[in-house]
C-alpha positions in Angstrom: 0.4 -14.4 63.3 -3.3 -14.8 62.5 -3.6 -11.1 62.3 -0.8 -11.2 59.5 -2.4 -13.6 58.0 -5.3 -12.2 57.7 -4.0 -8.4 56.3 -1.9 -11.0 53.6 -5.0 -12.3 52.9 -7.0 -9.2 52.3 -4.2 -7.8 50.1 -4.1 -11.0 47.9 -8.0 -10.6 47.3 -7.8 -6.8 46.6 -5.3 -7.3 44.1 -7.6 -10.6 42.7 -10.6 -7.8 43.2 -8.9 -4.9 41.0 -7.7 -7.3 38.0 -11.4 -8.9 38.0 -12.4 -5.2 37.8 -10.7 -4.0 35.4 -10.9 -6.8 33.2 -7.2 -7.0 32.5 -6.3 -10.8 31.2 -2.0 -11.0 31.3 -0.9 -13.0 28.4 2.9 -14.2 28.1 5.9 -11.3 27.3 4.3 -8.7 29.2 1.6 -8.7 27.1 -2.1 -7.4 28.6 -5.2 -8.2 26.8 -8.7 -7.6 27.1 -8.7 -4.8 29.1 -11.9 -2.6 29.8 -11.2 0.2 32.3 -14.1 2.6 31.8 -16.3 4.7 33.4 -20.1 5.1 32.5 -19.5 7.4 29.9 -17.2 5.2 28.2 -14.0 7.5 29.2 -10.9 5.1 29.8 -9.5 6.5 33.0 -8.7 4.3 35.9 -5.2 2.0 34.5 -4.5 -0.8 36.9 -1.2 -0.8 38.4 -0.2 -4.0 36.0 -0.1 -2.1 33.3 2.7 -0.3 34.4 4.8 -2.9 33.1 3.1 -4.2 30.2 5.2 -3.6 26.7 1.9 -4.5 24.4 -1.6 -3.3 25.6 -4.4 -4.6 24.0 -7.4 -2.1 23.9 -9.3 -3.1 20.8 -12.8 -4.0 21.1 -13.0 -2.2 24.3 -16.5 0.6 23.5 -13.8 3.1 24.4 -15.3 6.6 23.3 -12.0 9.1 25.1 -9.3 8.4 26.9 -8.4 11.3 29.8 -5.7 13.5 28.9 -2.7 11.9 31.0 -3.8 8.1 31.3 -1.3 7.0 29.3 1.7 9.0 31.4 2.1 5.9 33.1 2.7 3.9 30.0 6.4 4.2 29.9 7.3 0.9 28.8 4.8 -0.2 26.1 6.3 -0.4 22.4 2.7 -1.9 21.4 -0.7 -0.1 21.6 -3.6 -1.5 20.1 -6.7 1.0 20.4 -8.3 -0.5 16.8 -12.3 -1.0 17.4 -13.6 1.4 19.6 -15.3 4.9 19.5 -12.9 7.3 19.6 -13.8 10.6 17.3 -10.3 12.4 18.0 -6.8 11.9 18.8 -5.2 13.8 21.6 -1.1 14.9 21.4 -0.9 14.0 25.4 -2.4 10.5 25.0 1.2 10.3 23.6 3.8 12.3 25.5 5.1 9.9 27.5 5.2 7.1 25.2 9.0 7.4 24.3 9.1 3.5 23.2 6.0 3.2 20.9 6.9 1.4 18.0 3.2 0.5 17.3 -0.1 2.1 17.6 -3.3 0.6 16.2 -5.9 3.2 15.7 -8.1 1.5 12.8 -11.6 1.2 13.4 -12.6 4.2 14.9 -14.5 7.4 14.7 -11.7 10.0 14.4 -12.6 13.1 12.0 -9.4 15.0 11.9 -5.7 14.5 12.7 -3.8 18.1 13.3 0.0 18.3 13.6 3.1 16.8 15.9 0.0 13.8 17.6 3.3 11.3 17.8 5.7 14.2 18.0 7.3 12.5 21.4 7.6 8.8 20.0 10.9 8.6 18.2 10.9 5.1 17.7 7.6 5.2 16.2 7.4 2.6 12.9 3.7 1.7 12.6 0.7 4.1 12.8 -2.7 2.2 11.6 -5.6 5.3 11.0 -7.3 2.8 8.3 -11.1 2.2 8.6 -12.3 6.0 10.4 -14.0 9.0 9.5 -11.0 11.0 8.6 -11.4 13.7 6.3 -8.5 16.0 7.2 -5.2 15.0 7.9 -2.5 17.5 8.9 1.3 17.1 9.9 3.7 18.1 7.5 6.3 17.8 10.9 8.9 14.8 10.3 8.0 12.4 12.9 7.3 10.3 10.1 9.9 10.2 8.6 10.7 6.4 9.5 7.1 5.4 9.6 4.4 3.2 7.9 1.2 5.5 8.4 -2.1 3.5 7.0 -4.9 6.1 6.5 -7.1 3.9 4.1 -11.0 3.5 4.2 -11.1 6.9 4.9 -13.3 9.9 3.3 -9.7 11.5 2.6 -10.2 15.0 1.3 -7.6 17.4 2.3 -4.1 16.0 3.1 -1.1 17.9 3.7 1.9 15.4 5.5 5.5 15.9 6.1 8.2 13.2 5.6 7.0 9.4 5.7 8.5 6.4 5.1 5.7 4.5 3.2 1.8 6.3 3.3 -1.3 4.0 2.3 -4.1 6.0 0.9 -5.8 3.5 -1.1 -9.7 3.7 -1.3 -9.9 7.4 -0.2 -12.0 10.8 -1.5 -8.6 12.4 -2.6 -8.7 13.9 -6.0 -5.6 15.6 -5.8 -2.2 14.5 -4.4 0.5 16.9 -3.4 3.7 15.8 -1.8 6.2 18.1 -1.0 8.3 15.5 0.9 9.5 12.1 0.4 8.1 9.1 0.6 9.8 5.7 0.1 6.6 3.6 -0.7 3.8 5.5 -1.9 -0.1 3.3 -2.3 -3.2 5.0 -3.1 -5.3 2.9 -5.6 -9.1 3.0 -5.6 -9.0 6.5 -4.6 -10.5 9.9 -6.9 -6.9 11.3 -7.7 -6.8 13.1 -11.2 -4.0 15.2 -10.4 -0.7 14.5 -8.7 2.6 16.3 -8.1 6.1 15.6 -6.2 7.8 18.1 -5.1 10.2 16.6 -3.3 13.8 16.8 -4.7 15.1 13.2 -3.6 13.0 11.0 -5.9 15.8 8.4 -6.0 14.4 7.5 -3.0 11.1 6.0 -3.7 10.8 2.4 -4.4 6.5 1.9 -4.9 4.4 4.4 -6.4 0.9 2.7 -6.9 -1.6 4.8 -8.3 -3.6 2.3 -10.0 -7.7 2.8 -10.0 -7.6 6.4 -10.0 -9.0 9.2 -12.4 -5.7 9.8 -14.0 -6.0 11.3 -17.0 -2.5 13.0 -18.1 0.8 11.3 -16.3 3.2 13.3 -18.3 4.9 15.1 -14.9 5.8 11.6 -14.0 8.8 13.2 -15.6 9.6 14.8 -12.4 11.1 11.9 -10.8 14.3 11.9 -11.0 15.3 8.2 -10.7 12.6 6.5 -9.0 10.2 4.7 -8.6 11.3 0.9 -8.5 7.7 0.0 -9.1 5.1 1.9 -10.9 1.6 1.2 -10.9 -0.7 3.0 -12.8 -2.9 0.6 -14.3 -7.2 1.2 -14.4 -6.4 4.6 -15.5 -7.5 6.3 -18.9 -4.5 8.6 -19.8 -5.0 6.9 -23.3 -1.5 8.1 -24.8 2.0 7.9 -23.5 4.6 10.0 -24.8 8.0 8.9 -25.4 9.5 11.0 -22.4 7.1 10.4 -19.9 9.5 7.8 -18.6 12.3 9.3 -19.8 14.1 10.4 -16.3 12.7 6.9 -14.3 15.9 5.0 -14.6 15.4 2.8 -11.5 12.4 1.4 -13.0 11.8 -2.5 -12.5 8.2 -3.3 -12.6 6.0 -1.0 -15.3 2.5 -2.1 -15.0 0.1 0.3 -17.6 -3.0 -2.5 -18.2 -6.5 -1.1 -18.6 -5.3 2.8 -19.5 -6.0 2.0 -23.3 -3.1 2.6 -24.8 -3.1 2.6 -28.9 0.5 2.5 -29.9 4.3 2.1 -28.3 7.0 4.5 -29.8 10.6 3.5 -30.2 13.2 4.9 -27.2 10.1 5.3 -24.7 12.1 2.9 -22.7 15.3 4.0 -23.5 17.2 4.6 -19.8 14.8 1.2 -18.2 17.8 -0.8 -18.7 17.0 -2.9 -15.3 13.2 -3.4 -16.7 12.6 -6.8 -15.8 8.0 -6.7 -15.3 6.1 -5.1 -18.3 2.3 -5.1 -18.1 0.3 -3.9 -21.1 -2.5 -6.4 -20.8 -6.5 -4.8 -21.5 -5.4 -2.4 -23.8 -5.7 -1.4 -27.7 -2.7 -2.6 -28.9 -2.8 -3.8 -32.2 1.1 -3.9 -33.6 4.0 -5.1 -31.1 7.4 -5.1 -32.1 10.5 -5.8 -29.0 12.3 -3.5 -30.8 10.4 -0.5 -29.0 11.3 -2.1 -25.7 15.3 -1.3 -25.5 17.0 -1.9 -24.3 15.4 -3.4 -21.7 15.7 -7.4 -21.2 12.3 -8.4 -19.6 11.9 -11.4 -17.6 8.1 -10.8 -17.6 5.5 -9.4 -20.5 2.0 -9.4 -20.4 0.1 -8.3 -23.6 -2.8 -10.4 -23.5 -6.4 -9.1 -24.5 -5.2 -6.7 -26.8 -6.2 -6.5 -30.6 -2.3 -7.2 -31.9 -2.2 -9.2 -34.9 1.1 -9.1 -35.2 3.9 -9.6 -33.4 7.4 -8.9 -34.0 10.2 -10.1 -32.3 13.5 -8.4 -33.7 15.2 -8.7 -30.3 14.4 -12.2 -29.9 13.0 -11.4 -26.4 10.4 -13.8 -26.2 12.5 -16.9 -26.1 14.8 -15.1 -22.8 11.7 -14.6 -20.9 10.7 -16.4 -17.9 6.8 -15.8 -18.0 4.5 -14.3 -20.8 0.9 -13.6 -21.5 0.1 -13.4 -24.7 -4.2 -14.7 -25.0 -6.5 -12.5 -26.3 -5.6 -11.4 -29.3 -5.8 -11.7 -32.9 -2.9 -13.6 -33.9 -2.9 -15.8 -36.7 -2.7 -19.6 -35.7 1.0 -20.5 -37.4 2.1 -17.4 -35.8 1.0 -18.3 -32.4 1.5 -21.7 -32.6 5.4 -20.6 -34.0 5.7 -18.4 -30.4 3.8 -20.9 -28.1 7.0 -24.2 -29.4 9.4 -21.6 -29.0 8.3 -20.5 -25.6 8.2 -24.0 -24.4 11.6 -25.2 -26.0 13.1 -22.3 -24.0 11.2 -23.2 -20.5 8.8 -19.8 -20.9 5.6 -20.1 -19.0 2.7 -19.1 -20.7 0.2 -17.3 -18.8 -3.3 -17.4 -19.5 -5.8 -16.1 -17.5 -9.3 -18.4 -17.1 -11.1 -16.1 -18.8 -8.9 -16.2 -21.7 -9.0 -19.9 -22.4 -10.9 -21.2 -25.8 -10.9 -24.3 -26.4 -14.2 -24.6 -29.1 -12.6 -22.3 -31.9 -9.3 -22.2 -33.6 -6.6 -22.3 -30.3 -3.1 -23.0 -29.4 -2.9 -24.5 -26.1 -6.7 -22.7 -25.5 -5.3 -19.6 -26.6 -7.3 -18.3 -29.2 -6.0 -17.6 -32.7 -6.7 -16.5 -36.2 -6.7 -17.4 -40.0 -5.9 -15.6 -42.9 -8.8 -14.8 -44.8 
């Protein structure tokens, strides 16, 4: 009896021994954190046996500089990997093979250089793939196994990109200066980026709900026209494409939110918004309007409009729009005092909120409600 005691015993503190090793901590749901399995050369290769189990791994933070080939085979069960933080320079397809119920994998905050084609190609139920915040510069898989996924590849010196399918794609502060798709995308976000050409080649538009190109080098958006139907949401503000033609919008039907500040625009023309029926968010704030009539907006029924900072000195409402709309900015401009003050009691009768930005408040001068205003010489 003391001799089975005594093998329990040194089973118990071998177990206790291997978890202190490997520096596993078990959290609640399966979930193992902290791990650091490693060898001297920073090469994670020895998995305990309680990660067999575990349905979220927690890697991150752990110096991990390459993982051996068939580490992960074991890995069966995990829907949640979390590798963000450590060294890794590349990404192998047989970390992945066996990984048939990854719905997560955080990458972010590594080293990796290049991404080649079908990494995930085993992981059907794949939704998340976080590459932000690396050293990526190529990135290559025009394969579908993205098809229902969110892939992240900002922060990254993004030059050459060539990707198949994807449910939404984040390329926002990249080195891109081009952007070719030739599949579709639902939710499209690459602001802050170098992009001064784009194209979609992709023949179900109506499928795309955000397209945010906004902070880019745009200079001509007039294949915009391409799109048949979509986008719900167009960015393409902090641009400098200057004029805007009155079919550039022409075929964008499912538009909702327009927002075109800081691309100094001179002029609207009448029937540019002709098929934005369901237009409810128009912003045409930081520009060089200097005439605004509603009439050029219909037939669309805003519930938002922002045309502050702009040089309009006059404003016509034909449509009476103003007095249906549920926010406005309007500071910023050269509007004659009875005029403003005429738009700001009307606004307020009809419960429109005025917005004014900080910056935009004057209180010294000639103002209505701080919004500055002027006379008639």
């Amino acid at each position: 009896m003391a001799k089975y005691f005594q093998v329990s015993l040194f089973i118990i503190f071998a177990f206790i021994r291997c978890l202190i090793a490997t520096k596993c901590n078990a959290g609640s749901n399966q979930q193992i954190q902290h791990c650091s399995v490693l060898d001297k050369n920073g090469v994670l290769n020895r998995l305990p046996p309680v990660l067999k189990s575990a349905t979220t791994i927690f890697f991150n933070g752990s110096a991990i500089r390459d993982i051996e080939p068939k580490e992960f085979h074991v890995l069966d069960k995990v829907q949640q990997l979390y590798l963000n933080n450590n060294k890794l320079t590349k990404l192998s397809p047989q970390w992945f093979t066996k990984l048939q119920n990854l719905v997560i994998v955080d990458l972010s905050e590594n080293l990796i250089r290049d991404v080649g084609p079908e990494v995930f190609r085993h992981c059907p139920y794949l939704r998340i793939v976080n590459l932000s915040r690396n050293q990526i510069r190529r990135f290559h898989d025009t394969s579908d196994d993205f098809h229902n996924v969110r892939v992240d590849l900002s922060f990254n010196p993004l030059s050459d990109l060539q990707i198949g399918s994807v449910h939404t794609l984040s390329l926002n502060y990249t080195d891109l200066t081009e952007l070719h798709l030739k599949k579709s995308v639902i939710n499209l976000y690459a602001g802050h980026s170098r992009i001064s050409q784009f194209s979609f080649d992709f023949i179900d538009s109506d499928r795309l709900e955000i397209l945010d190109l906004h902070a880019n080098n745009l200079s001509d958006i007039s294949n915009i026209t391409v799109l048949q139907g979509g986008p719900k949401y167009l960015d393409l503000s902090q641009n400098f494409f200057g004029s805007v033609s009155p079919a550039t919008f022409l075929n964008l039907h499912r538009l909702r939110h327009l927002n075109l500040s800081q691309t100094i625009i001179l002029n609207l023309y009448y029937g540019m918004f002709w098929n934005q029926r369901d237009l409810k968010v128009l912003d045409l704030s930081n520009n060089h309007l200097w005439n605004f009539n509603t009439k050029k907006l219909h037939p669309a029924m805003l519930d938002e409009l922002y045309i502050q900072n702009n040089t309009i000195f006059k404003l016509v409402d034909e449509r009476n729009m103003l007095q249906s709309l549920k926010k406005l900015g309007i500071a910023g401009n050269s509007i004659f005092c009875e005029d403003l003050y005429n738009i700001y009691q009307s606004a307020m009768m009809n419960g429109v909120k005025i917005q004014t930005p900080e910056n935009l408040l004057h209180y010294e001068d000639n103002n209505i409600a701080g919004m500055a205003c002027g006379e008639p010489s």
